[in-house]
C-alpha positions in Angstrom: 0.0 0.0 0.0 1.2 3.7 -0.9 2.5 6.1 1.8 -0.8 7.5 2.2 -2.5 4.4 3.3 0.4 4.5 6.3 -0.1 8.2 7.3 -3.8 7.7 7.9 -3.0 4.6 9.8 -0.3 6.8 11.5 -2.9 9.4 12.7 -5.8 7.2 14.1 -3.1 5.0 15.8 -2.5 8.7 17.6 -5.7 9.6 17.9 -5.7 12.3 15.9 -8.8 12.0 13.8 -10.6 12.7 17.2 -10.9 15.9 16.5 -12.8 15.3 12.7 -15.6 12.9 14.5 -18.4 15.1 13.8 -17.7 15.9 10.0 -16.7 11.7 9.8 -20.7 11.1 10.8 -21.8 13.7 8.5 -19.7 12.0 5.5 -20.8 8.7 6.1 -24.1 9.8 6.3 -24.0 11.9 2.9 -22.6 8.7 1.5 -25.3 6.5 2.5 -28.1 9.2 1.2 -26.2 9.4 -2.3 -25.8 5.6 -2.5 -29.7 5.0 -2.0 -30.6 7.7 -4.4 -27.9 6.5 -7.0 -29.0 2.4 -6.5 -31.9 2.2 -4.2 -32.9 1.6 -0.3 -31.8 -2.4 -0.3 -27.9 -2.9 0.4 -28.7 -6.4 -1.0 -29.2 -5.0 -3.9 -27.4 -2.4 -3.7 -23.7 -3.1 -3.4 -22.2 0.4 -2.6 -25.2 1.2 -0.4 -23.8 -2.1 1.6 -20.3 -1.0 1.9 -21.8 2.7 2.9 -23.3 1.1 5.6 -20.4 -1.2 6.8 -18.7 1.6 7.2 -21.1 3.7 9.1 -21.5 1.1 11.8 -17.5 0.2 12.2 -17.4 4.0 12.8 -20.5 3.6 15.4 -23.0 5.4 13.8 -26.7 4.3 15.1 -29.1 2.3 13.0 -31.5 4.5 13.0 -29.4 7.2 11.7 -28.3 5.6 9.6 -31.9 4.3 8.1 -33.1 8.0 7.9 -30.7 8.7 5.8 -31.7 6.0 3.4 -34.7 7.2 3.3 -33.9 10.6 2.4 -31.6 9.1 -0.5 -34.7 7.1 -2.2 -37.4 10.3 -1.4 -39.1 8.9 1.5 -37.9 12.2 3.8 -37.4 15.3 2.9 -33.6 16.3 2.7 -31.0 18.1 0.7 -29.8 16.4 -2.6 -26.3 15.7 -2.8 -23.9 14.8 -5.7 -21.0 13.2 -6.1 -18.2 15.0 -7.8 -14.4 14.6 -8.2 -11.6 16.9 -8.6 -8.0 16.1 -10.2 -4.9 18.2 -8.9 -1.0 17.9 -8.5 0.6 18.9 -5.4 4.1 20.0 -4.2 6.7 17.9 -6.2 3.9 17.0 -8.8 2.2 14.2 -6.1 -1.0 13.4 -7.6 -4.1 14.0 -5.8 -7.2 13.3 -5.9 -10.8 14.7 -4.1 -13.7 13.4 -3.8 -16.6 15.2 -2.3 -20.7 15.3 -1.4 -21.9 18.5 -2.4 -25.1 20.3 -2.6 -23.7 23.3 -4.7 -21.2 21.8 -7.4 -19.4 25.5 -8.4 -18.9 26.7 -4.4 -17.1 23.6 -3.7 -14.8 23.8 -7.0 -14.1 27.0 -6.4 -13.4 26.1 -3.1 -11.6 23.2 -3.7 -9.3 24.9 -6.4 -8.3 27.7 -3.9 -7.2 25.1 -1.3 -4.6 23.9 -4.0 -3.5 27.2 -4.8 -2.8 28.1 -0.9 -0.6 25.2 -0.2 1.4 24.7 -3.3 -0.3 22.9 -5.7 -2.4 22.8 -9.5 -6.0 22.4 -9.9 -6.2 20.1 -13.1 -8.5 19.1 -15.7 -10.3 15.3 -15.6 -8.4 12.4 -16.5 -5.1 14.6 -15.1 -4.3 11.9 -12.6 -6.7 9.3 -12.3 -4.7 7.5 -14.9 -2.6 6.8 -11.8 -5.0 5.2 -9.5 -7.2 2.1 -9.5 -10.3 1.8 -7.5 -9.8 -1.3 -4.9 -11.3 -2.2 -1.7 -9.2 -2.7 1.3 -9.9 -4.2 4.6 -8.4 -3.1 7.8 -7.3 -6.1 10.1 -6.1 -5.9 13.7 -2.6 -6.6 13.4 -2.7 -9.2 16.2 -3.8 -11.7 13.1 -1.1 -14.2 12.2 -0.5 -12.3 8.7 -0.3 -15.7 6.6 -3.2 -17.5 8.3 -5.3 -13.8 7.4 -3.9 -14.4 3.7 -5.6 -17.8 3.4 -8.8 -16.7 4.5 -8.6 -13.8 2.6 -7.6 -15.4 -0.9 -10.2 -18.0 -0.7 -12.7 -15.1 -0.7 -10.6 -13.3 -3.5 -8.7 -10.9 -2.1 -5.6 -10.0 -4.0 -2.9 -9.0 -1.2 -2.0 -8.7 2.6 0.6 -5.8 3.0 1.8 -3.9 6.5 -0.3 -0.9 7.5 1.3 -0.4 10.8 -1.2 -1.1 13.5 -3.2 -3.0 10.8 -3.0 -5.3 8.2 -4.3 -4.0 4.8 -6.2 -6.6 2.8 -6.6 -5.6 -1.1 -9.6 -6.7 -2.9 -11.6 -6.6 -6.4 -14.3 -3.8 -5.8 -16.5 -6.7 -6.6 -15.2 -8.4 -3.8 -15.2 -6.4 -1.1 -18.0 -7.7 1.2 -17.6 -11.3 0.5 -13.5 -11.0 1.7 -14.9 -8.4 4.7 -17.8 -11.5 5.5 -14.9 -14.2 5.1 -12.5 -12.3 7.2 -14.9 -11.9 10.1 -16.3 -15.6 9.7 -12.5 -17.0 10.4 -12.8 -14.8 13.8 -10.7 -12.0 13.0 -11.6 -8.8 14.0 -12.0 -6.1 10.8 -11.5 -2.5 12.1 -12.8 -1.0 8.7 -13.9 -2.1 4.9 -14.0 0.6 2.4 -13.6 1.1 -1.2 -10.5 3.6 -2.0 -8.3 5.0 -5.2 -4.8 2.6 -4.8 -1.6 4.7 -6.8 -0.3 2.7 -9.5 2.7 4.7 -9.4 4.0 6.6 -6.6 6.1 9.5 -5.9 9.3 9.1 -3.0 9.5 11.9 -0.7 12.6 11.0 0.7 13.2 14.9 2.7 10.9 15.7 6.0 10.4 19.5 4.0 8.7 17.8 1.1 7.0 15.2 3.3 5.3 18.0 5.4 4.1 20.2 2.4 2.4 17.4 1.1 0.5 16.2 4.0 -0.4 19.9 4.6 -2.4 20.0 1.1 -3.9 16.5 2.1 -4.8 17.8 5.3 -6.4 20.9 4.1 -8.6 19.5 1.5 -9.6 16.8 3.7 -10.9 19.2 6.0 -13.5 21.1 4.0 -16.5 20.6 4.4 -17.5 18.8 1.7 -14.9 16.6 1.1 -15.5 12.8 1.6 -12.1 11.7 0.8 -8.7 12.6 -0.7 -6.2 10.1 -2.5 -2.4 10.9 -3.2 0.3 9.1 -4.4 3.1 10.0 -2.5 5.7 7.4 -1.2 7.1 8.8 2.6 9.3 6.4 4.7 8.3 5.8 7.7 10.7 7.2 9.9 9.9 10.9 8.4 6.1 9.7 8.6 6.6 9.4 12.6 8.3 12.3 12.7 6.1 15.0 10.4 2.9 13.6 12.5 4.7 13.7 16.2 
């Protein structure tokens, strides 16, 4: 897995995602309402709508929450409609980036979104910029206490593709097609998933070898993650781990 897959790890092993609880609920949420509008209110029909909701309740949001907001997705309540929409960038030494967001006003956000690049060093590009570099994949976060080559067996079985190091996890790589039914394996052989979750994986990365290029990276990441309306960002930057500890100390 890229860099960026061990920086997040980094930060909730440090508890610093604390602090972005509330606008994690209100993601999750958004998701769930755009997934039912996008594929309908039955996650067993409705794949992504059953991955949305995974996720919700590995982050503990409440059932009921969490059927509301299904309900606003296919029309039953009132609510505001969100879209989906996805911005393409470079940052500093020409990482790739890319946003994905929930929005209920498309040209505030890209505006938005294209002034957060400017501020901290990087390019607002066109589609297609950088998503050449990426491939969509699911990933499933195992507690690391799992013998890594027992979790590899139960995952393959199930199709997953890989078991790599994520720090305080293991990362197991799947189809997108396969997400649930490695996630459904995993648990079944009585290892406990922390998170499953369909993500952008860099096909190529960039090394940021110096703690000065490391830390102006992670400060683009970090602002766009923090708007509002941003549900996820996805760069392919390459950072050791020793300047990973030490730019998030």
């Amino acid at each position: 897995m890229s860099g960026h897959s061990k920086w997040h790890s980094i930060k909730h092993k440090k508890g610093a995602a604390d602090k972005a609880r509330g606008k994690l609920f209100a993601v999750l949420i958004r998701q769930i309402e755009v997934a039912a509008r996008q594929g309908g209110g039955d996650p067993e029909s409705n794949s992504t709508l059953r991955t949305m909701i995974g996720k919700a309740r590995d982050n503990s949001v409440p059932m009921d929450t969490i059927q509301r907001a299904i309900k606003r997705g296919t029309g039953e309540e009132e609510g505001v409609a969100y879209e989906s929409v996805t911005y393409e960038g470079y940052g500093p030494n020409g990482v790739a980036v890319i946003v994905q967001a929930l929005t209920d006003n498309r040209n505030r956000t890209s505006a938005e979104v294209k002034n957060l690049f400017s501020r901290n060093g990087g390019n607002f590009a066109e589609p297609g910029a950088v998503a050449w570099q990426f491939e969509r994949r699911g990933v499933v976060h195992v507690d690391r206490s799992v013998d890594e080559d027992e979790l590899m067996l139960a995952a393959a079985d199930a199709g997953a593709d890989d078991v790599s190091d994520g720090g305080d996890v293991w990362f197991v790589t799947t189809p997108p097609t396969e997400l649930h039914n490695v996630r459904t394996a995993i648990e079944a052989a009585g290892y406990a998933v922390r998170t499953a979750d369909l993500t952008m994986v860099p096909t190529t990365t960039v090394a940021l070898d110096a703690e000065a290029a490391a830390r102006s990276a992670l400060r683009l990441v970090d602002a766009l993650e923090d708007h509002d309306d941003v549900e996820a960002v996805y760069a392919n930057f390459d950072i050791p781990d020793a300047i990973l500890e030490a730019v998030t100390a």
